[in-house]
C-alpha positions as CSV (number, residue, x, y, z in Angstrom):
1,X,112.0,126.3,114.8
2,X,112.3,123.1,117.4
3,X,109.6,121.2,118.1
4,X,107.8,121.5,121.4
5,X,105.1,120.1,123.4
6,X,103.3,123.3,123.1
7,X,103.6,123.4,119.4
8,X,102.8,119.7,119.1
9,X,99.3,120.3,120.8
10,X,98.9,123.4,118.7
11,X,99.2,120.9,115.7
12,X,96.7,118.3,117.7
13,X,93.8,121.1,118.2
14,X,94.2,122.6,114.6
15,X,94.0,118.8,113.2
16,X,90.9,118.6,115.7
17,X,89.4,122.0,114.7
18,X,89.8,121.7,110.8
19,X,89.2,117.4,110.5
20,X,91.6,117.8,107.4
21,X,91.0,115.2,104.7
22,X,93.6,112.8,104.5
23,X,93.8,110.6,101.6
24,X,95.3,107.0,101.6
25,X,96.5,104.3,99.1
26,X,97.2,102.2,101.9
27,X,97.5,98.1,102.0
28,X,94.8,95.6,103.0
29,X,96.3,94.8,106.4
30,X,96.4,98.3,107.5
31,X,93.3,100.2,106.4
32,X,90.9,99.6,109.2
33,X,93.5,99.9,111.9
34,X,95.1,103.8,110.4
35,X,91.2,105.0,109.2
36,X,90.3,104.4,112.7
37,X,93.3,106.2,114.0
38,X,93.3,108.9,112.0
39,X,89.7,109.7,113.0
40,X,90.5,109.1,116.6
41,X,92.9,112.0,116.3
42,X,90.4,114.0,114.7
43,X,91.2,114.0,110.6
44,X,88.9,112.6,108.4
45,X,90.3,109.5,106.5
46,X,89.7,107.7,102.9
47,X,90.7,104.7,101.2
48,X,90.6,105.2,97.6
49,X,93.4,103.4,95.1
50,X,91.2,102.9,92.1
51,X,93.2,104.3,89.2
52,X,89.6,106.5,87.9
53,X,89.0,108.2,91.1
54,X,92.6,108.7,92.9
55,X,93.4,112.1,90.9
56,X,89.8,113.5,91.7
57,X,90.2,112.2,95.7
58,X,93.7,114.1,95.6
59,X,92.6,117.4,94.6
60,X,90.1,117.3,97.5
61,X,92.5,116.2,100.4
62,X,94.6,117.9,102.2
63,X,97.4,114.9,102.1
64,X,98.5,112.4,100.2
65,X,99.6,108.8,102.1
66,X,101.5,106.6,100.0
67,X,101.8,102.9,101.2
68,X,103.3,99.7,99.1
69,X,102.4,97.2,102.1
70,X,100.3,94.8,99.7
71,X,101.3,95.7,96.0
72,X,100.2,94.8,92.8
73,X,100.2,96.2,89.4
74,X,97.2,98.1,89.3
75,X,98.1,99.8,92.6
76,X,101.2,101.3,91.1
77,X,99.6,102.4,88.9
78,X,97.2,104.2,91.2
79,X,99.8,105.3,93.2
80,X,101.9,107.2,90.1
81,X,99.1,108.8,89.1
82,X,98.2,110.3,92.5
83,X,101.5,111.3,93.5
84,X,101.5,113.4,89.9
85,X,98.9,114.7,90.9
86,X,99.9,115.4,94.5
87,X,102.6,117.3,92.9
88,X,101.3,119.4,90.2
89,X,98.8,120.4,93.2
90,X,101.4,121.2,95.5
91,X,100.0,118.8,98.3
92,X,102.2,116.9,100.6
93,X,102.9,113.6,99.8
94,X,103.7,110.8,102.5
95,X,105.5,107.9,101.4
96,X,105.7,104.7,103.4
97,X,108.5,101.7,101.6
98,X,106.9,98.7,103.8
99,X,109.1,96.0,102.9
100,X,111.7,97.4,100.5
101,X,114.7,95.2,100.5
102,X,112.7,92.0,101.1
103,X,111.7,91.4,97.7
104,X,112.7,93.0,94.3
105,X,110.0,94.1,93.5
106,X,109.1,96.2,96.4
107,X,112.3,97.6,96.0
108,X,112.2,98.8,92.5
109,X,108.5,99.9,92.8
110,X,109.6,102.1,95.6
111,X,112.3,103.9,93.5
112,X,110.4,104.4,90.6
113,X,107.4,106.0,92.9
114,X,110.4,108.7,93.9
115,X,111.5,109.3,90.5
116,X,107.9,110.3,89.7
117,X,107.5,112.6,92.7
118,X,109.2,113.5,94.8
119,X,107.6,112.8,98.9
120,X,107.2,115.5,101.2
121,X,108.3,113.0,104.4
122,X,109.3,109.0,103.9
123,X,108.5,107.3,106.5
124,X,110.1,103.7,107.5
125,X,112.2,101.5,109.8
126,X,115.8,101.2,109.4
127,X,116.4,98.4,107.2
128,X,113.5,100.0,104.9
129,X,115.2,103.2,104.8
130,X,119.0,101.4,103.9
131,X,117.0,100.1,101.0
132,X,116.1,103.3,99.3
133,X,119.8,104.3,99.6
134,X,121.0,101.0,98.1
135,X,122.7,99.5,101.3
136,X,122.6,95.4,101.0
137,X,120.4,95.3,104.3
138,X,117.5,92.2,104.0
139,X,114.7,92.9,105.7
140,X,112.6,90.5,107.8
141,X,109.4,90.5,105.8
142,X,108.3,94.0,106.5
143,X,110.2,94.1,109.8
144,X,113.5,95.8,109.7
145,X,116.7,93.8,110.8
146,X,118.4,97.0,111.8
147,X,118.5,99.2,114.5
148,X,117.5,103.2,113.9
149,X,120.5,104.3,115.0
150,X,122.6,102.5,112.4
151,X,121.0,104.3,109.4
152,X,120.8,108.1,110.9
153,X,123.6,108.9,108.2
154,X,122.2,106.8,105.6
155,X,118.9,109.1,106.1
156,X,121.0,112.6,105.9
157,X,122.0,111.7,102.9
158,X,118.4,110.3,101.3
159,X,117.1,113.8,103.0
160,X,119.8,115.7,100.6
161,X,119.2,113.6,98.1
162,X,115.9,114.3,97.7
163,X,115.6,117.3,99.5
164,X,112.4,115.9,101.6
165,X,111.9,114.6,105.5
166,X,113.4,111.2,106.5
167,X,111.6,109.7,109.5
168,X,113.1,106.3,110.8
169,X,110.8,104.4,112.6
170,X,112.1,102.0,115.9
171,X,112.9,101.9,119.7
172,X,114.0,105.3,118.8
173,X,112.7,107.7,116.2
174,X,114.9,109.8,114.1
175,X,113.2,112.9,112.2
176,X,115.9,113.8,109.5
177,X,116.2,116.6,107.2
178,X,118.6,118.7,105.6
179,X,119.7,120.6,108.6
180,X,117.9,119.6,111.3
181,X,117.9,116.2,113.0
182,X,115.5,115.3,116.1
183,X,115.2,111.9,118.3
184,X,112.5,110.6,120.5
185,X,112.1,108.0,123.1
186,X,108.5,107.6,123.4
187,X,106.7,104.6,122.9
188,X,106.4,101.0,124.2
189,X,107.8,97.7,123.0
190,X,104.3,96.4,123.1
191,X,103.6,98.2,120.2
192,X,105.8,96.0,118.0
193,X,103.2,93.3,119.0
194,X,100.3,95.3,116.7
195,X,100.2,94.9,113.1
196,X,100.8,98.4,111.4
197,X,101.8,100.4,114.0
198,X,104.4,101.8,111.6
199,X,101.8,102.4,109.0
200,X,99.2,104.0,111.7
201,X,102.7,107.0,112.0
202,X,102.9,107.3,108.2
203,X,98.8,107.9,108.3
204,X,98.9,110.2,111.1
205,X,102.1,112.1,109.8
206,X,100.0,112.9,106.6
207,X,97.3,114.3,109.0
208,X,99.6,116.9,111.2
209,X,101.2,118.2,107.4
210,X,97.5,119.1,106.8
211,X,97.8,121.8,109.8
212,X,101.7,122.4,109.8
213,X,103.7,123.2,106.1
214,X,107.2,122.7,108.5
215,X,107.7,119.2,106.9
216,X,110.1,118.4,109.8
217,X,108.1,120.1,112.8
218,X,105.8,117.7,111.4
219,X,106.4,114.5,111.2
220,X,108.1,114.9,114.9
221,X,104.9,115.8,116.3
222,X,103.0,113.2,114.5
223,X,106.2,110.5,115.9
224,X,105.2,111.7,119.3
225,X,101.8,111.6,119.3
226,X,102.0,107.7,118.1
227,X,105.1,107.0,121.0
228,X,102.6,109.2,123.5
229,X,100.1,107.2,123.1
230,X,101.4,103.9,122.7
231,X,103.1,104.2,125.8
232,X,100.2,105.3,128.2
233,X,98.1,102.7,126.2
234,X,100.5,100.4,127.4
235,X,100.6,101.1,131.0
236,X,96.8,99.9,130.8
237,X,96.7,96.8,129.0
238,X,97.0,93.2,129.3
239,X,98.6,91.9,126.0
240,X,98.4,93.7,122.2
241,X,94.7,93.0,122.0
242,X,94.1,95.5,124.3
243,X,96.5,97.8,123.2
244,X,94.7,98.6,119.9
245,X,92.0,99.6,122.1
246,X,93.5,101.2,124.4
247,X,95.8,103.1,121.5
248,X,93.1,104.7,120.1
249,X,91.2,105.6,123.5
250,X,94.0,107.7,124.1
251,X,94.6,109.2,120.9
252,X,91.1,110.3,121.0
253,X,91.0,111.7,124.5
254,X,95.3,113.1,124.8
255,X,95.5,115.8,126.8
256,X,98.0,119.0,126.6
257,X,99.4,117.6,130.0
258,X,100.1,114.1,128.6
259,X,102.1,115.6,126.1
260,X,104.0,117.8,128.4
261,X,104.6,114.9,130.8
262,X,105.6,112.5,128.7
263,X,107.5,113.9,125.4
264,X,110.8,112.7,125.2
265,X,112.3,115.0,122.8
266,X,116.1,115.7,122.1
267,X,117.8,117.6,119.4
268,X,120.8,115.7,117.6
C-alpha cells in the first residue's frame, strides 16, 4: 500500500472519530507544546512518567511515545518499564532519541531502551539517527549537524536491524522500512524556529498508529500532517511566535482539500 492523500485523511477522521489515547513519557520542554497538539488533531493526550502508574497508563492507551529529551535516572526507569509493558501488550511503541550523540549518556540510554523493546517507528533527525547505528556524527545539542539525505542508508539498515519504521526528520522527511522508502517535502523553515517541532511528529505519529496498524503508512501520514500544517501556518505568520498559534489552528481545522493541495509525496 502507498500512502495517499485520501488515505492520510481517512487516518485524520478515524483519529478525530475515535480521540485514541495516546500516552507520553515525554521531556519538560515539550509537554505543553505536543498535549496541545495532539488534542488539536483530535487524540486525547497524557503525561505520566511516574514509575507506579506508567504500566497501568499503558494498558489503557492506545500508544506508547517514548521521549529522552530531559533524562534522568528515574525516567529510565519509567520508560523500561512502559515499553515492557507496551510490548507484552502488543501496543505500538514510538521512540524519539533527542540528543543521542551529544552526550554519552543519551546515547547509551537510547540503546539500552531498544534492547528492552523493541519500537514500532523511531523517530529523529539525521545526526540522531547516525547515533543509533554507531556513526561518529556529534550532534548540536539536540539539533542534528547532518542533512536527511545523508543517513537514508544508515536508516535501511537500523529498519533491518530492528525490523521497525525509521522516520528521519529535516528539510526533507524520509519514512524507512524494510521494503518501502517514502520522501516528503512539506513543511517550512520557520518551523525550525519552534522548540519541539520534532517531538510534536513523534507525538502525533503515536496518534495516527492508534487508527492505522501499517507502521509505515503511518508515520508518513503523521510526517505530512506536521509539514501540512507547518507550511500553511507559515504563510500566515509574522515570526515563530505566531507560528505555534497558527500550527495548531490549522491542525485543528485541516481540511481534505489542504491535504490534496498541498502533499508532497514521492516514493524512493
Amino acid at each position: 500500500m502507498t500512502p495517499s492523500a485520501q488515505s492520510l485523511w481517512q487516518d485524520l477522521i478515524s483519529i478525530r472519530e475515535t480521540a485514541p489515547l495516546i500516552h507520553n513519557i515525554t521531556n519538560y520542554v515539550v509537554m505543553n507544546n505536543t498535549a496541545n497538539a495532539l488534542l488539536a488533531l483530535g487524540a486525547s493526550p497524557v503525561m505520566a512518567h511516574a514509575f507506579n502508574e506508567v504500566e497501568e497508563m499503558v494498558n489503557l492507551a492506545a500508544a506508547l511515545v517514548i521521549n529522552i529529551g530531559t533524562l534522568n535516572d528515574d525516567w529510565i526507569a519509567a520508560m523500561e518499564k512502559a515499553m515492557l509493558c507496551a510490548k507484552k501488550l502488543n501496543k505500538p511503541i514510538i521512540f524519539d532519541p533527542v540528543g543521542a550523540g551529544a552526550t554519552s549518556y543519551r546515547t547509551e540510554t537510547t540503546k539500552k531502551l531498544l534492547s528492552i523493546a523493541t519500537p514500532t517507528v523511531i523517530r529523529g533527525n539525521a545526526s540522531e539517527i547516525a547515533a543509533i547505528s554507531n556513526q561518529h556524527i556529534m550532534t548540536k545539542g539536540v539539533d542534528s549537524t547532518q542533512d536527511s539525505q545523508t543517513v537514508v542508508t544508515v536508516a535501511q539498515t537500523l529498519a533491518n536491524l530492528y525490523q521497525c519504521t525509521i522516520v528521519i526528520s529535516g528539510a526533507v522527511d524520509f519514512i524507512v522500512s524494510q521494503e518501502r522508502t517514502f520522501q516528503l517535502k512539506n513543511g517550512h523553515p520557520l518551523m525550525s524556529k519552534v522548540t519541539g517541532m520534532g517531538c510534536t511528529a513523534t507525538a502525533l505519529i503515536g496518534a495516527f498508529l492508534a487508527v492505522n496498524s501499517d507502521a509505515t503508512i503511518a508515520a508518513t501520514h503523521a510526517m505530512a500532517i506536521m509539514g501540512i500544517a507547518g507550511e500553511i501556518a507559515a504563510e500566515k505568520s509574522a515570526g515563530p511566535g505566531s507560528l505555534q498559534v497558527n500550527f495548531l489552528d490549522i491542525l485543528y481545522n485541516l481540511k481534505a482539500e489542504d491535504i490534496a493541495n498541498r502533499l508532497k509525496l514521492t516514493t524512493n
